[in-house]
TORDRENKE-169242 format. One record per residue (C-alpha): residue number from 1; x negated, y, z negated. Coordinates in Angstrom, 2 decimals. Last residue first. Layout:
N
pos, xx, yy, zz
NUM, X, Y, Z;
...
//
This chain:
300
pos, xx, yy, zz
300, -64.31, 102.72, -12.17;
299, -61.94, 100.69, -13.16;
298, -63.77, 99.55, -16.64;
297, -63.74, 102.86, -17.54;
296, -60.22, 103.49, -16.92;
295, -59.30, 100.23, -18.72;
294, -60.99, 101.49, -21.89;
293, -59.82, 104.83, -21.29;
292, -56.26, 103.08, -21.40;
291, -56.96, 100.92, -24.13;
290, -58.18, 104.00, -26.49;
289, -54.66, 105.62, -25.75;
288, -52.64, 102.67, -26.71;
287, -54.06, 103.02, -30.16;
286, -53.15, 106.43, -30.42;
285, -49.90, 106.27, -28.98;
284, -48.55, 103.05, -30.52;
283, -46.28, 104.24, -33.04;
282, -45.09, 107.36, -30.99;
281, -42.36, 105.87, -28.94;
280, -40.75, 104.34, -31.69;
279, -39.66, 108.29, -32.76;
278, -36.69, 108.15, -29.75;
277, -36.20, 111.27, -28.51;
276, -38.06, 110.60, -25.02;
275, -35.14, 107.51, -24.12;
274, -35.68, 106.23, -20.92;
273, -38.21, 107.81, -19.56;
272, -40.58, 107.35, -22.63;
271, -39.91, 103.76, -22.05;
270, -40.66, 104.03, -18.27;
269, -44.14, 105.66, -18.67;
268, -44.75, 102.96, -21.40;
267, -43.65, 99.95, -19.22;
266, -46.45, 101.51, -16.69;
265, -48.89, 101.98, -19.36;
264, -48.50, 98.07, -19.88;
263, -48.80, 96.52, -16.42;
262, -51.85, 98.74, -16.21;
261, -53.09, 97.30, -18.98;
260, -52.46, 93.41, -18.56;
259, -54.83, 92.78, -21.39;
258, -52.71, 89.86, -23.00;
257, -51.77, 92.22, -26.23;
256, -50.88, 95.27, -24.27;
255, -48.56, 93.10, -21.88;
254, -46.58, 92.19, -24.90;
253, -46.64, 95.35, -26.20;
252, -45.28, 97.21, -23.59;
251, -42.80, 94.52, -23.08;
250, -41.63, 95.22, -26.23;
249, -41.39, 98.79, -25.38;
248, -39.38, 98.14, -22.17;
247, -36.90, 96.10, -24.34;
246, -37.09, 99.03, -27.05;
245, -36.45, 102.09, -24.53;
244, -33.40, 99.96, -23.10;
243, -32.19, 99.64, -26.69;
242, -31.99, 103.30, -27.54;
241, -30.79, 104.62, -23.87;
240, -28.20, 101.88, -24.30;
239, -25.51, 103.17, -21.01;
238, -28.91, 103.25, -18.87;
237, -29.35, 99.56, -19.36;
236, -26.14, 98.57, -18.46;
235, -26.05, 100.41, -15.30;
234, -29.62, 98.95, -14.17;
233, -28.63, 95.59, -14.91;
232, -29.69, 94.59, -11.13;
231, -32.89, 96.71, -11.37;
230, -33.63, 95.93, -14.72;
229, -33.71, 92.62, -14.49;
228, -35.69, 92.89, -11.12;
227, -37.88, 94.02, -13.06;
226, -38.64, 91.63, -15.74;
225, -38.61, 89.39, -13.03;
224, -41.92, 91.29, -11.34;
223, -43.13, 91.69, -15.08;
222, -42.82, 87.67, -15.53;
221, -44.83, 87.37, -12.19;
220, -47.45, 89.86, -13.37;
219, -47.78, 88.28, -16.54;
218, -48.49, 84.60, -14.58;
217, -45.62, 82.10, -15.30;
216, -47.06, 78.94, -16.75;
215, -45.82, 75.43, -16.60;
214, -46.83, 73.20, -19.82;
213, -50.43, 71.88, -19.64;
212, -51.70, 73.60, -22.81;
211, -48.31, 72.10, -24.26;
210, -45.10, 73.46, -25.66;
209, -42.24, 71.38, -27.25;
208, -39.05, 73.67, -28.37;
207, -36.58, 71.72, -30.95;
206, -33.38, 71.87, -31.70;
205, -30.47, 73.76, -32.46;
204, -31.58, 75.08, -35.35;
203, -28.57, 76.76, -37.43;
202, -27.23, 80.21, -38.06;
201, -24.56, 80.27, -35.46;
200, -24.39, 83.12, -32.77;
199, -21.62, 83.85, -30.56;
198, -21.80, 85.15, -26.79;
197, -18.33, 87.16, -26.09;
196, -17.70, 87.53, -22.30;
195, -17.29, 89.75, -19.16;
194, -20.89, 91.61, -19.63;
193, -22.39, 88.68, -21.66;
192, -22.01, 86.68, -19.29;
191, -24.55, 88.54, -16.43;
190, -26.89, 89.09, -19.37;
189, -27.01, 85.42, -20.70;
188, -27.90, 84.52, -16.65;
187, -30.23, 87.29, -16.48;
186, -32.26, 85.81, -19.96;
185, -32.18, 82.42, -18.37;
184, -33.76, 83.51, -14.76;
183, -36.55, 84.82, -17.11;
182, -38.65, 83.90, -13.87;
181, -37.67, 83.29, -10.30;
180, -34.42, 85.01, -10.14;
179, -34.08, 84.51, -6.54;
178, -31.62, 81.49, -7.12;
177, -29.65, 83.41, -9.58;
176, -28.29, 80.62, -11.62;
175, -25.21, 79.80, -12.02;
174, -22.10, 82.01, -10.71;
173, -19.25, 84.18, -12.78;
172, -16.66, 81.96, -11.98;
171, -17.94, 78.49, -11.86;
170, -20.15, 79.56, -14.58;
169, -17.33, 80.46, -16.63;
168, -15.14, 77.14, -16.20;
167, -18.38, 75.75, -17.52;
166, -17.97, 77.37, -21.03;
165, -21.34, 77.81, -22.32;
164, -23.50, 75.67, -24.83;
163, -27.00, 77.58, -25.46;
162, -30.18, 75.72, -26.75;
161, -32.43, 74.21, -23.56;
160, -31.73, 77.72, -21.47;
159, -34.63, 79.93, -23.76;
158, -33.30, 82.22, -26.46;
157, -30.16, 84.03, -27.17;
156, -31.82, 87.07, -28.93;
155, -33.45, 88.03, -25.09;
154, -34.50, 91.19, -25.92;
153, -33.73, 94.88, -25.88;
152, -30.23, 94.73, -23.94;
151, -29.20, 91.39, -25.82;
150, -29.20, 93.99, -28.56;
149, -26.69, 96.11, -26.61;
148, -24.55, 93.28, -25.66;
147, -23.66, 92.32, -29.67;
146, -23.63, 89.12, -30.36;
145, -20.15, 88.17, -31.86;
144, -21.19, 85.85, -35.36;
143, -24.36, 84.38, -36.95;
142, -27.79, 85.60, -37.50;
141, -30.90, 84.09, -35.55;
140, -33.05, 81.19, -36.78;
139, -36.20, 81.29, -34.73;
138, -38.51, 78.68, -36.24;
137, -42.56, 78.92, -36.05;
136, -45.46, 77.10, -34.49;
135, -44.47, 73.94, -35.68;
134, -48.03, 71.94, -34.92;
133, -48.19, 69.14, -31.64;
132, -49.51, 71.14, -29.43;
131, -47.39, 74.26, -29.87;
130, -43.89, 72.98, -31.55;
129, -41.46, 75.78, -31.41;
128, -38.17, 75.19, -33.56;
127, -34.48, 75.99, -32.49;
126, -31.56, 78.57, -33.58;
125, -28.21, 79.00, -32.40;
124, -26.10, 79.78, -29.23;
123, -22.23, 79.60, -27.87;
122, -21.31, 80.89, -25.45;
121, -18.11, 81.69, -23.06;
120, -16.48, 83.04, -26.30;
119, -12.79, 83.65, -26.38;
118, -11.78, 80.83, -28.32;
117, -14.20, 81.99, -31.18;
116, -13.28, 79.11, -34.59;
115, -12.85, 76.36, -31.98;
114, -15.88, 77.47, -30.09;
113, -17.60, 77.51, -33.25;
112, -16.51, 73.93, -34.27;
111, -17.94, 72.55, -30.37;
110, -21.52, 74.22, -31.14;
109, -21.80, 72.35, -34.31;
108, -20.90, 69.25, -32.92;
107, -23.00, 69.97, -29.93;
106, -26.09, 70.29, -31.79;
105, -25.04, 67.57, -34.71;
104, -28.44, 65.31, -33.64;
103, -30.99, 68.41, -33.61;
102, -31.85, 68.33, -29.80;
101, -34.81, 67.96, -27.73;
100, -37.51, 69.85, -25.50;
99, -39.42, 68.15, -22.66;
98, -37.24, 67.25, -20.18;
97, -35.65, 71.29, -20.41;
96, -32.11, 70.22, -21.88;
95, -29.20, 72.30, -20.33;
94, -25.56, 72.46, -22.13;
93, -22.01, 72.47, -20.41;
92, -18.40, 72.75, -21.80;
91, -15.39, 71.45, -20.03;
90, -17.34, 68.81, -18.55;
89, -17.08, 67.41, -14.97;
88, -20.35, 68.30, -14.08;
87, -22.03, 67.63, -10.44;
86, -21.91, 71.44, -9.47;
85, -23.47, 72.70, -12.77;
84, -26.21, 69.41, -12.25;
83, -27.12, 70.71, -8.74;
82, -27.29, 74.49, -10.33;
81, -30.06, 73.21, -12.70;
80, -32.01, 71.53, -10.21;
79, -31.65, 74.62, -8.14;
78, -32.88, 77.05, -10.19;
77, -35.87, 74.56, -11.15;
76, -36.96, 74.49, -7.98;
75, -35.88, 73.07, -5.03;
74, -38.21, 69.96, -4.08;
73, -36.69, 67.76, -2.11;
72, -34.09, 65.23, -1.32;
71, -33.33, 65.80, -4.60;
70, -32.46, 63.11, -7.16;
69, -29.64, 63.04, -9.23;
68, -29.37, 60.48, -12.54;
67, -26.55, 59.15, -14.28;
66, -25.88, 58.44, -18.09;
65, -22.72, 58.35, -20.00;
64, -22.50, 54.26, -18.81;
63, -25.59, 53.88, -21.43;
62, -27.44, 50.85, -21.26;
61, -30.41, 52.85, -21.47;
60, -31.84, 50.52, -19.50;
59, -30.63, 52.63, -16.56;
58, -32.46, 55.62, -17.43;
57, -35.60, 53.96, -17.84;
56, -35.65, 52.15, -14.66;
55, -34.48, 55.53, -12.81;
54, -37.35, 57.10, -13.77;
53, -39.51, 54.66, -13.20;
52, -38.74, 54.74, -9.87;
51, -38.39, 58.29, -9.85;
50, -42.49, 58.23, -11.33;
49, -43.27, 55.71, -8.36;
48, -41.63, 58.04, -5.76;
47, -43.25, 61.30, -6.72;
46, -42.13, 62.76, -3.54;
45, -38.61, 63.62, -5.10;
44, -39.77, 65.76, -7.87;
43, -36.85, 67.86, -8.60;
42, -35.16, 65.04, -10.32;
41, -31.65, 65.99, -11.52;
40, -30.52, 63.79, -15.03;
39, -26.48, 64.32, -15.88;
38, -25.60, 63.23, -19.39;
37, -21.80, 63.02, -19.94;
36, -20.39, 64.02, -23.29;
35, -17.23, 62.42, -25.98;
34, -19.86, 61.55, -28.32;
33, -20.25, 64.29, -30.54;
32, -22.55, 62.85, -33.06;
31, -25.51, 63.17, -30.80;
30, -28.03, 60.35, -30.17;
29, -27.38, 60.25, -26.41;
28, -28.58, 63.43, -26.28;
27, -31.71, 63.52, -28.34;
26, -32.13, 60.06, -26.21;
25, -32.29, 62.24, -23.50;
24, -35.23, 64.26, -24.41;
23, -37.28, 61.60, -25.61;
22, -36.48, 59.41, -22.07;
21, -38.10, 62.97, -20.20;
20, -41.53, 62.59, -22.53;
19, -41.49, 58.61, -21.88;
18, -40.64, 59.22, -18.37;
17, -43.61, 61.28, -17.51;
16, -42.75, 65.24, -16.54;
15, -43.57, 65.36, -12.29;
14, -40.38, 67.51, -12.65;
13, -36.83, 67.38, -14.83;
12, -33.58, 69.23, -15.10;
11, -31.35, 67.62, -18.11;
10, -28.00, 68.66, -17.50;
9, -25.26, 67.93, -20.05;
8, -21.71, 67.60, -19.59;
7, -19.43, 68.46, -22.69;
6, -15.93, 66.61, -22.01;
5, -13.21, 67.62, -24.47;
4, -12.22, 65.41, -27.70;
3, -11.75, 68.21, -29.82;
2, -10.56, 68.05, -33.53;
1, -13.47, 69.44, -35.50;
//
């Protein structure tokens, strides 16, 4: 690899404690690709004592590729990551969550598949789950152009901690959708993914820490930004009758599985809608059909 280009990297961060938020940027700092900036935004202004310390752990860092942001408030997490897409300088841009980290040759990797796909805006690989404290599982996903229809069924590029994008394409295509309030990731892989090639690599990126205490988006909130997904992609979706039946199918499931039933039936209506040919939307029938007059009974 034979780039010396700017990556700026935006670690977002609320109420998380400093030693969790110092692991995740000293995954950075530890990269092989050194040529990087490493922008921290605070979110949680009115925790003074934790910004204090904070700011005492960033700066003994030593490190002059470190800088921290604070809000005058809290924005949100939409906003703490647009603050850092505004303050970069990079020609390339990744986002850390404060408690996930990276696999030290992330960027290095990410960099040589630019080089090798000069038109891609993004670039995206594999990562590890950790669920209190145990791997959970690795999602490894298959290398080369991404197709946009199978981004259509399912997020394949993952959450925002892993991807590398082209900032010059955020300036022009817009960060994140500040009414997106869930899966505001998956929209923003969508929305590039319609001008732009997204490229896979075969390698984990890093890894993804969840807790009992990490945030939690209700079902019903996800399904309201599930929605609104639709809603806005609505054009896109329709043109992949087969793939839009399988995101709304997975959902299905998903909502199936945590009890949400009415949620569920109503993804079902919609998959059948959307493509009635397709044989998938058989599998579940029977079993699907208990749950409902076990949720009908339960209603009345």
């Amino acid at each position: 690899m034979h780039t010396n280009e700017l990556v700026s990297v935006v670690i977002t961060t609320y109420k998380r404690s400093s030693n969790i938020l110092m692991r995740a940027v000293d995954s950075v700092l530890a990269q092989t690709y050194r040529h990087l900036e490493c922008i921290v935004v605070n979110d949680a202004p009115e925790e003074r004592a934790l910004a204090a310390e904070i700011r005492s752990a960033l700066e003994n860092t030593g490190d002059a590729r470190v800088r921290c942001i604070e809000h005058e408030r809290n924005l949100g997490s939409n906003a703490a990551r647009n603050t850092g897409i505004s303050a970069a300088d990079g020609t390339y841009i990744g986002f850390l969550d404060d408690d996930d980290t990276w696999a030290p040759d992330k960027l290095a990797r990410q960099l040589e598949a630019f080089a090798a796909h000069p038109d891609a805006a993004l670039v995206y690989g594999g990562y590890q789950v950790v669920q209190n404290g145990r791997t959970s599982f690795n999602r490894i996903p298959r290398s080369g152009v991404l197709p946009f229809s199978m981004l259509l069924e399912r997020n394949v590029v993952g959450p925002t901690s892993f991807p590398l994008i082209r900032t010059s394409v955020l300036k022009e295509l817009g960060s994140f959708d500040p009414e997106q309030k869930c899966c505001q990731d998956y929209e923003l892989w969508l929305r590039i993914a319609k001008s732009y090639p997204l490229v896979g690599i075969e390698d984990c990126m890093g890894t993804r820490y969840i807790y009992n205490d990490s945030v939690f988006r209700t079902l019903k909130s996800f399904h309201t930004a599930d929605r609104r997904i639709l809603s806005k992609y609505r054009d896109c979706f329709r043109a992949y009758p087969r793939e839009h039946n399988r995101h709304l199918l997975g959902k299905f499931l998903y909502m199936l599985r945590n009890r949400e039933y009415k949620i569920a039936f109503r993804y079902k209506l919609d998959a059948w809608r959307a493509d009635p040919t397709n044989p998938e939307n058989l599998l579940p029938v029977l079993f699907a059909s208990k749950l409902r007059a076990k949720y009908a009974s339960r209603r009345r």
